[in-house]
C-alpha positions in Angstrom: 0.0 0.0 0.0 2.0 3.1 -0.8 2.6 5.7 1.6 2.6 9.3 1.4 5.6 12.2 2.4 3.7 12.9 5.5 3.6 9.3 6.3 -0.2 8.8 5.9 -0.9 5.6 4.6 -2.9 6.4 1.0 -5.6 4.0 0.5 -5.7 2.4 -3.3 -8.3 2.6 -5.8 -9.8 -0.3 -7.3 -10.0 1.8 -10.4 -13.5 1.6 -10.3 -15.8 4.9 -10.3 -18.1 3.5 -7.8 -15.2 2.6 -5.5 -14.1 6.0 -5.0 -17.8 7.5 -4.7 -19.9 5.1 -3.5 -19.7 6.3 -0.1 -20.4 9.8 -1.0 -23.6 8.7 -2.7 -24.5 6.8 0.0 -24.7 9.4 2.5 -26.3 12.0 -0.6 -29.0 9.2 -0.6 -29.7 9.3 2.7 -30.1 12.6 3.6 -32.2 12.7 0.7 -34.7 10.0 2.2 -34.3 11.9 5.7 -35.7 15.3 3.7 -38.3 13.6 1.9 -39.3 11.7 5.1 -39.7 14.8 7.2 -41.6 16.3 3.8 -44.0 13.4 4.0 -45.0 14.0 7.7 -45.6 18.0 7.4 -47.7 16.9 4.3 -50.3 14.9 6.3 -50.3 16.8 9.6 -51.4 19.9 7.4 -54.0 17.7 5.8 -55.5 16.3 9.3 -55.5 19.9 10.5 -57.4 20.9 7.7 -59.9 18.3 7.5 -60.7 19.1 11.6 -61.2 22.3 10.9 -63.7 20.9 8.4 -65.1 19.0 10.6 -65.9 21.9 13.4 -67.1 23.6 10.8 -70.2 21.1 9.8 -73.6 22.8 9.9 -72.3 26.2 10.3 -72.8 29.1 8.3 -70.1 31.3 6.8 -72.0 33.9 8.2 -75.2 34.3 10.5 -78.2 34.8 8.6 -80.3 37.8 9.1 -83.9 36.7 9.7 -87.6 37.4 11.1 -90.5 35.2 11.5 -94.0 36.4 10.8 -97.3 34.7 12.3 -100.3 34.8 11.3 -104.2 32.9 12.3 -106.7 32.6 9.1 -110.2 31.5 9.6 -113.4 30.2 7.8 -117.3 29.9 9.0 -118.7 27.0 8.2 -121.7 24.9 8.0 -121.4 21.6 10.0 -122.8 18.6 8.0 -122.2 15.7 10.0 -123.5 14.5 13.6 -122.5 12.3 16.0 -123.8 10.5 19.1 -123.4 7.5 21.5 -126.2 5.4 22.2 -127.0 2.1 24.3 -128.3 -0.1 26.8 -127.3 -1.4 30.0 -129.7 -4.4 31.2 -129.1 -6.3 34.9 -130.6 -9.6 35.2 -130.1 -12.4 37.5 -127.8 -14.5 34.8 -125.3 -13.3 31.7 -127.8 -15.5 29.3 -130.6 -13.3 30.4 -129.2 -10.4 30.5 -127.1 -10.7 27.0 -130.4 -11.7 25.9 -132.0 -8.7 27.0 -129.5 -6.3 25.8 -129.4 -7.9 22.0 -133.0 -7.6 21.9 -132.7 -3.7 22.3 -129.6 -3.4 20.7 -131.1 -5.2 17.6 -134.2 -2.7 17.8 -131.8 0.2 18.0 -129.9 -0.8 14.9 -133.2 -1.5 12.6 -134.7 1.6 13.9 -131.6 3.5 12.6 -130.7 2.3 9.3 -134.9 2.6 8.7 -134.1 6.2 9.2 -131.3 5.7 6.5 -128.1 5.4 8.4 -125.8 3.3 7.1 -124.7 0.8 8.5 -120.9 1.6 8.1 -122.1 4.6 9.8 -123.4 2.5 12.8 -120.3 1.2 14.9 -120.0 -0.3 18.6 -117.7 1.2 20.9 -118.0 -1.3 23.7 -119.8 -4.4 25.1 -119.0 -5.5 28.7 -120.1 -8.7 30.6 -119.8 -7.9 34.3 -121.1 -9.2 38.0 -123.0 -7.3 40.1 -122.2 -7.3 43.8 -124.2 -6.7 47.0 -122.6 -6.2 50.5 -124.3 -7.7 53.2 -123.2 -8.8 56.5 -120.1 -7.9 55.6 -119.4 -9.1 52.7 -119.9 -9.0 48.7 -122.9 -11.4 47.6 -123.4 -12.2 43.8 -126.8 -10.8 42.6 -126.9 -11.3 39.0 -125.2 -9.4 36.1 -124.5 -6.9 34.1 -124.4 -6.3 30.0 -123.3 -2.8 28.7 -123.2 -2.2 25.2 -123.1 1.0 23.3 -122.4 2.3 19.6 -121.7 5.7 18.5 -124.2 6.7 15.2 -122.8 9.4 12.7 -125.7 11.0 11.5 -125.2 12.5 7.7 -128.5 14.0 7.1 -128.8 16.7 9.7 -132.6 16.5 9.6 -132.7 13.5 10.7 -130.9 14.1 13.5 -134.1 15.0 15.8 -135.5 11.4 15.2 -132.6 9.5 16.0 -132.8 11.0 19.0 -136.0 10.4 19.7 -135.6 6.7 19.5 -133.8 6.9 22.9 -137.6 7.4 24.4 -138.7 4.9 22.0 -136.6 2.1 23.0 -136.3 2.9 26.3 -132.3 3.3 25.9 -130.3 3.9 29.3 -127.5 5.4 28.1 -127.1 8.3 25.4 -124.2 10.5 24.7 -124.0 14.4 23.8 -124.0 15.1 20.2 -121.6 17.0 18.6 -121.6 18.7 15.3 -118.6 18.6 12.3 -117.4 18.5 9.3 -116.6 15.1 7.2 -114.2 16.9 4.7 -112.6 19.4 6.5 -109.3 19.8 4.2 -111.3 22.2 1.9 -111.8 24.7 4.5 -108.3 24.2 6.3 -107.1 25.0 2.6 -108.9 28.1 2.9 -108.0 29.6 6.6 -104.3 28.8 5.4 -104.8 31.0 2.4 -106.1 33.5 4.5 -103.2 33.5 7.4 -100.5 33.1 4.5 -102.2 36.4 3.1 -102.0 37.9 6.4 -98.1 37.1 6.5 -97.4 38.5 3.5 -98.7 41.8 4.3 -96.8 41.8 7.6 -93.6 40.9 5.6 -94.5 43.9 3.2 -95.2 46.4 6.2 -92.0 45.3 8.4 -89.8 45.6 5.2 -90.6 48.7 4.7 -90.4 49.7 8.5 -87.1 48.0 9.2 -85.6 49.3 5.7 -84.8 45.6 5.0 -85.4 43.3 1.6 -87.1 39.6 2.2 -84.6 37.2 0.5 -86.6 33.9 0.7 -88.4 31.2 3.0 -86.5 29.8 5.5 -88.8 27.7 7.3 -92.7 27.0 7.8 -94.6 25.5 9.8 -98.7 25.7 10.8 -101.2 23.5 13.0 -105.3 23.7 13.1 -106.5 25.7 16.3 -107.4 23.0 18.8 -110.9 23.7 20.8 -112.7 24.9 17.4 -114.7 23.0 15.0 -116.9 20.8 17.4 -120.5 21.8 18.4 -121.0 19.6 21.7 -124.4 19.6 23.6 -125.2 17.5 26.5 -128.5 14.6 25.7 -129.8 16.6 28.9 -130.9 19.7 27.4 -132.4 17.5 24.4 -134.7 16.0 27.6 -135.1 12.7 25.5 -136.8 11.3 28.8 -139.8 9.3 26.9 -140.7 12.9 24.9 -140.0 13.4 21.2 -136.4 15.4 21.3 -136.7 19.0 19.9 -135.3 20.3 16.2 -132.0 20.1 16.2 -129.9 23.2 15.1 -126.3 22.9 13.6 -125.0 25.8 13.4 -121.8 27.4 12.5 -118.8 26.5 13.2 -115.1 28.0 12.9 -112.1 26.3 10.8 -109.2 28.2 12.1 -105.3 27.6 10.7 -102.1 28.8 12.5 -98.9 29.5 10.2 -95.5 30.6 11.4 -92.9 31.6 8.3 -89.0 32.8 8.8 -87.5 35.1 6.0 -84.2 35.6 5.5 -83.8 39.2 5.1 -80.7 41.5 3.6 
């Protein structure tokens, strides 16, 4: 191995290029993996930052809306076309046969009676029919003393002037129990479509005015909502103040009733 003045032992050359820089490119390669590496790991922290702030920012605006809400009540008079009213029998007897027996055979009465008058029968429908014992305390104690069958149906009455006759068979047949009557309407979308017309008129004049007040310019419909006023549209009167007791019941009047529609819009304003 030759040796140089100084006495530093010079290391040979194979002759070949990559024996004399293959270390150098070795380390170049390296620190160029080192760069890249730390490249790579500023490149996807800055794309998980990003995509949080993304994600915080779901479902908000870039900017909070201006807006007002305007409400408004429209309503309709209207003539009631329909009845309805609960009627039935309650019959105690020393047995269930007899009593059951007792009950049909008024029941049945009841039901010819009414579709004589012309109600249907899809009109005629029973809301309840109970079987129960009937108790007597004595000495002490409960003693059986026969039972009891309840049955009652609830008649919707289409032809308003009929409405005094069906009552009337409650004297006729002897019936125990009878309901109130109460007064509606079958279709009642046609008249909830006009109150809404009315209270959606009604909120577009208040939009106009508060415009105009508040120097402001209506962009669009945000959101809308509306519900029928509960407490309106049903004509209720006790069977007592009919005094069906055996007598013929009185005319029945109808009368009016209200249809009445709630609407709430927000506008986006500028």
């Amino acid at each position: 191995m030759p040796v140089k003045p100084n006495g530093v032992v010079a290391k040979e050359c194979c002759g070949e290029k990559h024996c004399c820089h293959g270390g150098f490119a070795k380390k170049l390669m390296i620190t160029l993996l080192g760069i890249l590496l730390v490249y790579i790991i500023v490149l996807v922290g800055t794309i998980i930052r990003n995509n949080l702030a993304k994600y915080d920012a779901i479902g908000q605006a870039d900017k909070m809306e201006r807006m007002i809400t305007v409400e408004a009540d429209g309503k309709v008079t209207a003539k009631p076309d329909i009845a309805v009213t609960t009627m039935g029998m309650k019959v105690k007897a020393k047995t269930v046969l007899e009593a059951q027996q007792r009950n049909t055979e008024v029941m049945n009465k009841l039901i010819t009676k009414l579709k004589e008058l012309g109600i249907a029968g899809d009109d005629i429908k029973t809301v309840n029919y109970n079987v129960y014992p009937e108790y007597d305390y004595k000495d002490g104690s409960n003693v059986l003393i026969g039972y009891s069958v309840d049955q009652n149906v609830t008649v919707k009455i289409r032809d308003l002037s009929k409405a005094d006759r069906v009552l009337a068979l409650a004297g006729e047949l002897g019936l125990s129990e009878v309901g109130g009557l109460s007064f509606t309407i079958d279709d009642n979308d046609v008249y909830l479509a006009q109150a809404r017309q009315k209270a959606l008129e009604k909120v577009a004049e208040k939009a106009r005015a508060l415009s105009q007040m508040l120097g402001v310019r209506v962009t669009g419909v945000v959101s809308y909502s509306e519900y029928e006023a509960d407490g309106k549209g049903v004509y209720y009167k006790a069977m007592d103040e009919y005094g069906t007791g055996g007598a013929a019941a009185p005319t029945i009047e109808s009368g009016s009733m209200d249809v009445e529609m709630h609407v709430s819009v927000t506008l986006g304003i500028k």
